[in-house]
BAVO-246060 format. One record per atom (N, C-alpha, C): residue in three letters; atom name; y, z, x. Coordinates in steps of 0.001 Angstrom, whole numbers, plus 500000, padded with zeros to 6 digits. Layout:
<rs>
<r aa="ALA" at="CA" c2="Y" c3="Z" c1="X"/>
...
</rs>
This chain:
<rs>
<r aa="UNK" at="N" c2="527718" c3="528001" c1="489197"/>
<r aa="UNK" at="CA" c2="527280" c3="527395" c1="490440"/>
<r aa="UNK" at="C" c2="526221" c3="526333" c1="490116"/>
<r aa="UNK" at="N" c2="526623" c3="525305" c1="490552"/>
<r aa="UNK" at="CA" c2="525205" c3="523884" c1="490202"/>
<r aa="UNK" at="C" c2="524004" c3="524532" c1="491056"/>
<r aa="UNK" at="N" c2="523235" c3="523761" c1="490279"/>
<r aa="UNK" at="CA" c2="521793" c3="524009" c1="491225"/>
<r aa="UNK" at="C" c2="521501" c3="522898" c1="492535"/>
<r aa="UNK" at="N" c2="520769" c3="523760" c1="493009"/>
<r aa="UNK" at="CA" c2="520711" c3="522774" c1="494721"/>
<r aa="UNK" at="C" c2="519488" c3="521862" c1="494295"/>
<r aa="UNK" at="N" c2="518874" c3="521766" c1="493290"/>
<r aa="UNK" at="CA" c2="517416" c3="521295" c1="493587"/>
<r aa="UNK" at="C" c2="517922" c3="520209" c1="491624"/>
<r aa="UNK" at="N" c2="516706" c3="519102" c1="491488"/>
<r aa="UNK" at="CA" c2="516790" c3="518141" c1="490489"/>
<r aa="UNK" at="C" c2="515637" c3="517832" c1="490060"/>
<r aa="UNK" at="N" c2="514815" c3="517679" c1="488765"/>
<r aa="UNK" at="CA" c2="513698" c3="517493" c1="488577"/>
<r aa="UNK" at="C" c2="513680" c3="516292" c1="488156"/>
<r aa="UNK" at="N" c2="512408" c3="515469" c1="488606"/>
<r aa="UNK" at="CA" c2="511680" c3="514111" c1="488710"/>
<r aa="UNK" at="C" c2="510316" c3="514339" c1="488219"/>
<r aa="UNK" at="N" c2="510543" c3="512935" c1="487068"/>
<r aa="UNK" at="CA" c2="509198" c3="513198" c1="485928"/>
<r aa="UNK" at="C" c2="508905" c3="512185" c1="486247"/>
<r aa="UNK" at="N" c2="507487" c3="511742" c1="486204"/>
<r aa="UNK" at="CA" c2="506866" c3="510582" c1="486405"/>
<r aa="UNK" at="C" c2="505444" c3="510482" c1="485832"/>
<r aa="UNK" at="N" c2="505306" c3="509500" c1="484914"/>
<r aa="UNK" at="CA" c2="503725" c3="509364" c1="484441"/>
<r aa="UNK" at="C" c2="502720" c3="508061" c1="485573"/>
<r aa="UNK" at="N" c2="501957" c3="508783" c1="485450"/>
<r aa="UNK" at="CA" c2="501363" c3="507715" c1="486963"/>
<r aa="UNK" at="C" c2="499529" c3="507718" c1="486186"/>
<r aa="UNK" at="N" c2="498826" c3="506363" c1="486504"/>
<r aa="UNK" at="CA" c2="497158" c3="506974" c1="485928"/>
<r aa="UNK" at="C" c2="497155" c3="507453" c1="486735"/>
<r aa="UNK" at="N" c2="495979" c3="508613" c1="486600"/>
<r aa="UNK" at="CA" c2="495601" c3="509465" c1="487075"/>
<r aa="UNK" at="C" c2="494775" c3="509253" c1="488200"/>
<r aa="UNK" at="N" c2="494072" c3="508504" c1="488141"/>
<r aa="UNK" at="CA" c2="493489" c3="507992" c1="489681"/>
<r aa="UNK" at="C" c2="494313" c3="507627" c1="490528"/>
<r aa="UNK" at="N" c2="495542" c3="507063" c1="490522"/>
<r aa="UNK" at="CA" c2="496565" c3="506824" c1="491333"/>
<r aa="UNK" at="C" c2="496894" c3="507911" c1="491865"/>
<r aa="UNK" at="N" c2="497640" c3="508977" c1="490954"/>
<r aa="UNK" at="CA" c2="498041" c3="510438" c1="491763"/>
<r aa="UNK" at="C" c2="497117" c3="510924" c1="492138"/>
<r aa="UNK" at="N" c2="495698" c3="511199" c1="491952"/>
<r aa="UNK" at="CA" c2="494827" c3="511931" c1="492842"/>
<r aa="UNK" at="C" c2="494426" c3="511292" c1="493999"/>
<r aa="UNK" at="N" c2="494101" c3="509920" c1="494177"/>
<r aa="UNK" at="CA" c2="494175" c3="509258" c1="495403"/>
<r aa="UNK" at="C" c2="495378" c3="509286" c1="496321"/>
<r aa="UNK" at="N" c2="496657" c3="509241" c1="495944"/>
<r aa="UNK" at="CA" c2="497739" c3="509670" c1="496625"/>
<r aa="UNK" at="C" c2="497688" c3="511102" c1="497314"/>
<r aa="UNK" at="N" c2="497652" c3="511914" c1="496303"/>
<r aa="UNK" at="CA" c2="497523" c3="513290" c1="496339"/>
<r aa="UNK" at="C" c2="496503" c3="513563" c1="497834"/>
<r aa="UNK" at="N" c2="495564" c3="513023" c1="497789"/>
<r aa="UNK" at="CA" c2="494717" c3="513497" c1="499033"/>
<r aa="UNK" at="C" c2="495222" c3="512218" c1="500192"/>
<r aa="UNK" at="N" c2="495314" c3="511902" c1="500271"/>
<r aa="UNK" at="CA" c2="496696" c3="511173" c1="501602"/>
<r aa="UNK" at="C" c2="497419" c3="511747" c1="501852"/>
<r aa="UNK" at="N" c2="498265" c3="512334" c1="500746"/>
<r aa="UNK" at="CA" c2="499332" c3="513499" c1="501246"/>
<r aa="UNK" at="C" c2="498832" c3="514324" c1="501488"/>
<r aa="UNK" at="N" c2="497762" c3="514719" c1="502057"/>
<r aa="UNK" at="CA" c2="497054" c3="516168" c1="502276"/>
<r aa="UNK" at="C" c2="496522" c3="515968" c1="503522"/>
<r aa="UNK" at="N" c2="496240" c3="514911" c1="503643"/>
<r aa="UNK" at="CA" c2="495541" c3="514422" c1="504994"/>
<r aa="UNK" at="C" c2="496693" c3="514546" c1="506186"/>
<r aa="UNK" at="N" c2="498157" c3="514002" c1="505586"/>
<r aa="UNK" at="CA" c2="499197" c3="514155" c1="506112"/>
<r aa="UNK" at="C" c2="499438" c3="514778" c1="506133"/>
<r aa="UNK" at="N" c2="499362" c3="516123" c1="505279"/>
<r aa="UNK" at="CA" c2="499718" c3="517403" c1="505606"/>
<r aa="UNK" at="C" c2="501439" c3="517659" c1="504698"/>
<r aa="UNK" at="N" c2="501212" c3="517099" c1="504018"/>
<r aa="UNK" at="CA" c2="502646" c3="516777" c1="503177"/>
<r aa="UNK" at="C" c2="501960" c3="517475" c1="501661"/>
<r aa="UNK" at="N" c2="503372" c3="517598" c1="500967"/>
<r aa="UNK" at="CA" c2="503315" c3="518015" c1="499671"/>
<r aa="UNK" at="C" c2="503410" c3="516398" c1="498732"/>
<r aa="UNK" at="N" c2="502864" c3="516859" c1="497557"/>
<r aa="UNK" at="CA" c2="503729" c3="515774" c1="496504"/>
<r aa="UNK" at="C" c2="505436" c3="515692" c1="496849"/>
<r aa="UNK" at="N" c2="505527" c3="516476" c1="496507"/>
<r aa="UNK" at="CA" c2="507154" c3="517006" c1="496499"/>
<r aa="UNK" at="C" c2="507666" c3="516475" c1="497754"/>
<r aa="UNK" at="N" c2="507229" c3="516695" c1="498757"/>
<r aa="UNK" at="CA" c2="507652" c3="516218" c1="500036"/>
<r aa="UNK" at="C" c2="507840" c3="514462" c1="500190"/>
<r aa="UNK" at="N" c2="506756" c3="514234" c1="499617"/>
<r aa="UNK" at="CA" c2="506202" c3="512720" c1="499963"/>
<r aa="UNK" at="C" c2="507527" c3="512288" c1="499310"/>
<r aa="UNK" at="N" c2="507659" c3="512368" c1="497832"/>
<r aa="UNK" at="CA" c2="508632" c3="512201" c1="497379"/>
<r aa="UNK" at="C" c2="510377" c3="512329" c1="497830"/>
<r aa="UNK" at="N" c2="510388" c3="513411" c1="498405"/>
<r aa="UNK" at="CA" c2="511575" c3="513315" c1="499277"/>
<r aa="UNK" at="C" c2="511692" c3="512550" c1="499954"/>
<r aa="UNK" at="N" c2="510793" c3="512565" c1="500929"/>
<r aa="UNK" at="CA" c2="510809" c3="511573" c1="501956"/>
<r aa="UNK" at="C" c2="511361" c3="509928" c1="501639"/>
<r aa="UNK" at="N" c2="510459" c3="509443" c1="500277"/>
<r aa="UNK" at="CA" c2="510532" c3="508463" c1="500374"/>
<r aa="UNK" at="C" c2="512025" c3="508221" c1="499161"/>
<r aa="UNK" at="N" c2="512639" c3="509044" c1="498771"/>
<r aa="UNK" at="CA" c2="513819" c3="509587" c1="498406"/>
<r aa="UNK" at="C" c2="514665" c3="508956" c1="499225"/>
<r aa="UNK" at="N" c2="514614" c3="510065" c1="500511"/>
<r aa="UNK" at="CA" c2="515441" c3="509747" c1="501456"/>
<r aa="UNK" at="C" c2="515576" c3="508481" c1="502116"/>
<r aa="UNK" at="N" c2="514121" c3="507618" c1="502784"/>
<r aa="UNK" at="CA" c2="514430" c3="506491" c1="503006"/>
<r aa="UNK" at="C" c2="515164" c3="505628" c1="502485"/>
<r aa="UNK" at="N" c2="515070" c3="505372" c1="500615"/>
<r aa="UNK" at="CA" c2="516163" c3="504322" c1="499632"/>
<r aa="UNK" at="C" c2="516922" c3="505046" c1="500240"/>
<r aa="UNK" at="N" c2="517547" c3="506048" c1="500172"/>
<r aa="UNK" at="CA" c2="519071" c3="506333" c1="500514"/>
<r aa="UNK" at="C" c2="519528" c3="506023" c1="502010"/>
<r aa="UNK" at="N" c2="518578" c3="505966" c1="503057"/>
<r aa="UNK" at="CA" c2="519155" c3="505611" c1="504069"/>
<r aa="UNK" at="C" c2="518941" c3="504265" c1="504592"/>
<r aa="UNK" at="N" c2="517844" c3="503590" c1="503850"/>
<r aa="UNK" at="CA" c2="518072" c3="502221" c1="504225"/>
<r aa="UNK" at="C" c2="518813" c3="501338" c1="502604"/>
<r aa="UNK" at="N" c2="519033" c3="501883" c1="501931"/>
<r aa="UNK" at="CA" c2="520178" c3="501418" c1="500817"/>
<r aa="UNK" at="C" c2="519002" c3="500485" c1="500241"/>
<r aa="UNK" at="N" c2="517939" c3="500939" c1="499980"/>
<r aa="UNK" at="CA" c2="516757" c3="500043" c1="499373"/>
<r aa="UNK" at="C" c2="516022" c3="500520" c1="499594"/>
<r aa="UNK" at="N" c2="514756" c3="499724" c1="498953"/>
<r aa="UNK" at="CA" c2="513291" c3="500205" c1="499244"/>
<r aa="UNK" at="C" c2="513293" c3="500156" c1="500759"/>
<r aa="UNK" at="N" c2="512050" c3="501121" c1="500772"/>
<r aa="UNK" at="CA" c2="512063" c3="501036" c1="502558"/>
<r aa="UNK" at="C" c2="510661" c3="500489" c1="502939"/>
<r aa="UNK" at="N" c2="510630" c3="499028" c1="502385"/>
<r aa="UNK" at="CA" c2="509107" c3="497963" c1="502799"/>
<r aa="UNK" at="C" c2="509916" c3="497154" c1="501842"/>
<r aa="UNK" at="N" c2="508942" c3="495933" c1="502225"/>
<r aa="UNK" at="CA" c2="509704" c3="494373" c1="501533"/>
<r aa="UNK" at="C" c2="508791" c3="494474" c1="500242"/>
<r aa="UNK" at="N" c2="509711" c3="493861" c1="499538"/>
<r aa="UNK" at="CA" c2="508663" c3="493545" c1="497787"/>
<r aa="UNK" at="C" c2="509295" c3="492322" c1="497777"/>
<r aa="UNK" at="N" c2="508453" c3="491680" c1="497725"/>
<r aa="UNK" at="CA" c2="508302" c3="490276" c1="497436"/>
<r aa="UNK" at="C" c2="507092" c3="489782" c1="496443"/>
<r aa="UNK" at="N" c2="507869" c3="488649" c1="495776"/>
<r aa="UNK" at="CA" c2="506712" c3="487854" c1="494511"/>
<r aa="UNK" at="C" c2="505871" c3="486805" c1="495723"/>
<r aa="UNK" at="N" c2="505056" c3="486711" c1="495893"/>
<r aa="UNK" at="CA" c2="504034" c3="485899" c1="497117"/>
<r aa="UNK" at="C" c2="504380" c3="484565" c1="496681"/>
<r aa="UNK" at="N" c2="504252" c3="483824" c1="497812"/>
<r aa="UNK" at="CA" c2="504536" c3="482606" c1="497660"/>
<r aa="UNK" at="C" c2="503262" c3="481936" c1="496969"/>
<r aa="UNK" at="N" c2="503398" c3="480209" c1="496817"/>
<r aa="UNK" at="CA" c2="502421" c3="480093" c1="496447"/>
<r aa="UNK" at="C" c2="501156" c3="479919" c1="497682"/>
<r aa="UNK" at="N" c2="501338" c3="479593" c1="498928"/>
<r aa="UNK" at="CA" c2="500051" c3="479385" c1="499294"/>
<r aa="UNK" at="C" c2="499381" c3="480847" c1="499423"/>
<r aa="UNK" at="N" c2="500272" c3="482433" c1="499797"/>
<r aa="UNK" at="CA" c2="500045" c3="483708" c1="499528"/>
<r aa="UNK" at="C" c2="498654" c3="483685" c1="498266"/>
<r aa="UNK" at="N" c2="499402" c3="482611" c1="497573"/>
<r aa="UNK" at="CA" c2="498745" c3="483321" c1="496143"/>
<r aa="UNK" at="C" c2="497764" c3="482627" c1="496399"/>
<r aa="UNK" at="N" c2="497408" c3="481382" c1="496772"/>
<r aa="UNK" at="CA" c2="496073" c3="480784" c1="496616"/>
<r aa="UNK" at="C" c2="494991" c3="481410" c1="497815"/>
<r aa="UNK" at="N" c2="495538" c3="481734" c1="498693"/>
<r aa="UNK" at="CA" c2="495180" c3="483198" c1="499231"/>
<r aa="UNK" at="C" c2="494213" c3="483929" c1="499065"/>
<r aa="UNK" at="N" c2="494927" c3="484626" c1="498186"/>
<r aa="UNK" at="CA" c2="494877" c3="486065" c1="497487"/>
<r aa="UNK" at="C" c2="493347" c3="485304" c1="496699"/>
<r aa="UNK" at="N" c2="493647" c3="484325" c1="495520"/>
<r aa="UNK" at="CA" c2="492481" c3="484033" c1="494815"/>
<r aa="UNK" at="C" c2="491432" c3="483469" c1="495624"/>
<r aa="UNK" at="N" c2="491628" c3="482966" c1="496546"/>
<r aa="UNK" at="CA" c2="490822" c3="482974" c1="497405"/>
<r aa="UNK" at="C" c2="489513" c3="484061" c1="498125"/>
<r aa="UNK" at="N" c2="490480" c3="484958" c1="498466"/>
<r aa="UNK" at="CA" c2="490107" c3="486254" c1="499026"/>
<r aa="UNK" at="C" c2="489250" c3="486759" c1="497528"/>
<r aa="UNK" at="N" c2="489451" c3="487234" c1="496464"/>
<r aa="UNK" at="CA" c2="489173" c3="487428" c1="495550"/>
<r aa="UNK" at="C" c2="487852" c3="486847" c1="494655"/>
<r aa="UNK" at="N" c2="488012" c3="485361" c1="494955"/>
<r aa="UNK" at="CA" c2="486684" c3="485258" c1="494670"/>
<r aa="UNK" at="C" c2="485514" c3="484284" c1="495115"/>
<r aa="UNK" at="N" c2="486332" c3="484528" c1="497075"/>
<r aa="UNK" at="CA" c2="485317" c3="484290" c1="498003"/>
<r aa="UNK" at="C" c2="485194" c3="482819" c1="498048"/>
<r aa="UNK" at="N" c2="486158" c3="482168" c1="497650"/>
<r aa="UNK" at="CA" c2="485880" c3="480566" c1="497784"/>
<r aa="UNK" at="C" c2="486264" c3="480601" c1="499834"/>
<r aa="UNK" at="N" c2="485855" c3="479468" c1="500214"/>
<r aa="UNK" at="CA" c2="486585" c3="479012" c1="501151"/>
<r aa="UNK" at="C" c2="485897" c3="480608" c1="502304"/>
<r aa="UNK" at="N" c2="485408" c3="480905" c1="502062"/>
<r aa="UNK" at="CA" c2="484725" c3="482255" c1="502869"/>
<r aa="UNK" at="C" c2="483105" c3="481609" c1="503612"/>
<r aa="UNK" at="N" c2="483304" c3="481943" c1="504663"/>
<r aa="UNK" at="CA" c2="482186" c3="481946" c1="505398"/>
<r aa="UNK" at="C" c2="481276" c3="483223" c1="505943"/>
<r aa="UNK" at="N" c2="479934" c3="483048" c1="505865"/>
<r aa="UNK" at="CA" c2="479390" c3="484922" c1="506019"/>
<r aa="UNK" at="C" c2="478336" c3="484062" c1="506932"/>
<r aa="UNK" at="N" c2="478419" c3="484880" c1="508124"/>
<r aa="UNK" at="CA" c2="477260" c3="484914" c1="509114"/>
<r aa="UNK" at="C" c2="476662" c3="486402" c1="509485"/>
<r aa="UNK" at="N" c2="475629" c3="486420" c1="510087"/>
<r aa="UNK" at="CA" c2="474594" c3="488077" c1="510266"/>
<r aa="UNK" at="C" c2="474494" c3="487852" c1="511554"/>
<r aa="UNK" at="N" c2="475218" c3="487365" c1="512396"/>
<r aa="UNK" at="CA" c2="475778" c3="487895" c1="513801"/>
<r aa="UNK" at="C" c2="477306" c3="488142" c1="514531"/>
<r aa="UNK" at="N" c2="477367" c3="489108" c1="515108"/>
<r aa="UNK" at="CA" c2="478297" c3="488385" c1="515736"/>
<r aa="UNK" at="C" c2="478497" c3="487108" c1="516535"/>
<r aa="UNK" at="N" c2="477296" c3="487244" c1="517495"/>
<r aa="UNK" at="CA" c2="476419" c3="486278" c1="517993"/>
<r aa="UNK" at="C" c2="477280" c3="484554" c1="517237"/>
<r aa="UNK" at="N" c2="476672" c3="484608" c1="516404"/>
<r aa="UNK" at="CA" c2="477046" c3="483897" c1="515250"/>
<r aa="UNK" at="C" c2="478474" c3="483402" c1="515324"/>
<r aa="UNK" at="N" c2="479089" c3="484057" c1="514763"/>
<r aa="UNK" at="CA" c2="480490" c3="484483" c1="514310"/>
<r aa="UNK" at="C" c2="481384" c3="483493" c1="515752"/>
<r aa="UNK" at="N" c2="480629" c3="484003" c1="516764"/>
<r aa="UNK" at="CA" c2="481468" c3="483539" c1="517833"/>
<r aa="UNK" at="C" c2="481206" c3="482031" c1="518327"/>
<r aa="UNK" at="N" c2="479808" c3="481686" c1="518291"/>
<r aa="UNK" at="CA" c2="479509" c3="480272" c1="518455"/>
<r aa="UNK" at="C" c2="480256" c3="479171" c1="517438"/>
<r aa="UNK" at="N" c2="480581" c3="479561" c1="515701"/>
<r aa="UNK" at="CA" c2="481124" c3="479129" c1="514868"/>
<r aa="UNK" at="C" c2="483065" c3="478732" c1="515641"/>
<r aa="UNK" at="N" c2="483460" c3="480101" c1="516098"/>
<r aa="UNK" at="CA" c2="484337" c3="480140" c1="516812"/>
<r aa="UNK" at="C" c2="484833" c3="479552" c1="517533"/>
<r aa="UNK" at="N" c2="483864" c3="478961" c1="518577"/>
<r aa="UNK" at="CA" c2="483777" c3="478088" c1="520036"/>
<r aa="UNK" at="C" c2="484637" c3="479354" c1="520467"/>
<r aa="UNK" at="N" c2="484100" c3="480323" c1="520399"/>
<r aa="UNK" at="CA" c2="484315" c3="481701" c1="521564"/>
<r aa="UNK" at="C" c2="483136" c3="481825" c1="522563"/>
</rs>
């Protein structure tokens, strides 16, 4: 008789699975579960189930942007924030 169940190995750093690990806990889910789950989604949407995409380029200038705060403005009000606005 085959077995009903299949084992899945995975090396992950370790800060990754323990940060996961307590998300799935918060959720109230297992490892094991999470994993099904997201098992099941490839199989029912015949793919990943979220978009993966390589970022475009203005994405990317973006991103370096965001990263190292060029093109960023910081005010200590909201007050502030909103007059800059014309709110």
């Amino acid at each position: 008789m085959p077995s009903k169940t299949a084992t899945v190995r995975a090396r992950l750093e370790p800060d990754l699975k323990e940060e996961t690990e307590l998300i799935f806990e918060q959720l109230g889910l297992s490892t094991t579960e999470a994993i099904r789950i997201f098992f099941k989604q490839v199989q029912l949407q015949q793919g990943l189930p979220f978009d993966l995409k390589i970022p475009n380029d203005t994405t990317k200038k973006a991103i370096a942007e965001a990263q190292t705060r060029t093109q960023v403005k910081s005010v200590d009000s909201t007050q502030k924030l909103f007059e800059d606005l014309d709110i």
